[in-house]
Phi, psi and omega in degrees: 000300170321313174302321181304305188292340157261001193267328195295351152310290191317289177297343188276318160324319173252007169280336189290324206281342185294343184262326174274024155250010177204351181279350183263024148303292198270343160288330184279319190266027179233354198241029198206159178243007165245016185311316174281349197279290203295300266258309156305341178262323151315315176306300213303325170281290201334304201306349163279315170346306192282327172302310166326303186303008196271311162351277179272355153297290165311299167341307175294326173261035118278319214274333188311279174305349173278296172331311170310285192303343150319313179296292170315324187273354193066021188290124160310155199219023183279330180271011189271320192280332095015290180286347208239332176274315153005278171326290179285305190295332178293308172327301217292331190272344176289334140312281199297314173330304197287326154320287204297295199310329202235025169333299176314294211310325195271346177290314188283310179319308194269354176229161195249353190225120174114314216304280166010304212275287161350287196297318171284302139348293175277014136327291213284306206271337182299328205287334186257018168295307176291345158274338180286358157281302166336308239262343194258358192242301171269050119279312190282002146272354174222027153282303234271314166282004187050063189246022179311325223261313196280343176286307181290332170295331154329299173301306175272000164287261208319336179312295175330273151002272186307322173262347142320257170344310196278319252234307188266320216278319185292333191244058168222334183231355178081232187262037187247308197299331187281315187311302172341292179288333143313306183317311172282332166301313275199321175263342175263339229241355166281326178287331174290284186322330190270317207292294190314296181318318175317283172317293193283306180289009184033057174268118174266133154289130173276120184237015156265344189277311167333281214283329190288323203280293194319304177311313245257306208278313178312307179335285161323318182278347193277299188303317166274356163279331192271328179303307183312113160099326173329339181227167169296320223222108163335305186302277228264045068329315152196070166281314168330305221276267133057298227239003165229019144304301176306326199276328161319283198310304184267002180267335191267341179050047192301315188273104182311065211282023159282305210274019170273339177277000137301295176269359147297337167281337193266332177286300177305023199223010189244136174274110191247000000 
């Protein structure tokens, strides 16, 4: 009884994010008279999400026991959170700029239907890849601190949120309209969480670090419009893009790689 009565926040945390991660499936094919046709066409974008999401999933479930035994030692732990957002967030856009330019393209491989529709669906939702990465670095810090009650108010707003949202938008844009709304669910529910983490951990924002990643995102992207059609072969265009993301990356020295033999120390040092 006692296990039930602490596991049961935790599962209530995790029924809320799973329906606003998945009911706009089952709304596109109930609110549409062509519902399994777009509900299928929508899987066909999702599923990179979901192979993408494994990324900052694992990455939490390193960050979780670290994040604990940190909590517990009274350590500070902000430049652990900083680093560990970085960390993650720079990759997904040097991933992701090259989805979005060459979506059709990666559409037409993997489906024989459809790919046009796919492609444009998976924009919208790749863009909403990156607060659901927030979203795996202060939700699990502030799973980790047992902030469960401020999760689930989370939770259940986005919840709200998403089938609203999901509710006018499909049947006014179909399945473009459920990505939309993902998206905005997923950003709203990354700006609560970070704001809640903000408050309890007293994390200042860094906004020089803010202006390199934003430039850093411009750059990229102007630098993958100028690129596009340029080589014959789509893939090694953008294997390019891809590989002078890095060199960006490690020549502006957006990631501080001094400060990794540092946070190797604050982790090699909590009994986890």
């Amino acid at each position: 009884i006692i296990i039930s009565k602490q596991s049961f926040p935790y599962a209530v945390l995790f029924l809320l994010m799973s329906i606003y991660m998945r009911i706009d499936s089952v709304m596109i094919e109930r609110l549409l008279s062509d519902g399994k046709i777009y509900a299928g066409i929508y899987a066909q974008a999702y599923r990179l999400i979901d192979a993408l999401s494994v990324i900052p999933f694992l990455f939490a479930g390193l960050l979780l026991p670290i994040f604990s035994s940190m909590i517990k030692s009274n350590k500070k732990i902000e430049d652990l959170i900083k680093f560990s957002f970085n960390i993650l967030l720079i990759p997904t856009i040097i991933l992701l700029i090259p989805i979005i330019v060459y979506s059709e393209n990666i559409m037409d491989i993997l489906y024989i239907k459809y790919q046009s529709i796919s492609a444009k669906i998976l924009i919208v939702l790749i863009i909403g890849f990156i607060p659901i990465s927030s979203n795996y670095i202060f939700g699990t810090l502030l799973t980790a601190n047992g902030s469960l009650k401020k999760l689930n108010s989370i939770a259940i707003l986005s919840v709200t949120i998403n089938i609203i949202l999901n509710y006018f938008l499909i049947k006014n844009m179909f399945a473009l309209g459920a990505a939309l709304a993902s998206v905005i669910t997923n950003l709203f529910s990354a700006i609560l969480q970070f704001i809640v983490a903000k408050q309890i951990f007293k994390i200042k924002i860094n906004y020089k670090q803010v202006i390199k990643i934003i430039l850093f995102l411009v750059l990229y992207i102007i630098i993958a419009l100028v690129l596009k059609n340029k080589i014959d072969n789509w893939l090694y265009e953008a294997i390019v893009l891809i590989f002078i993301g890095c060199i960006i990356l490690l020549s502006t020295n957006i990631i501080d790689i001094g400060k990794i033999k540092y946070i190797k120390s604050i982790i090699s040092n909590q009994k986890l």
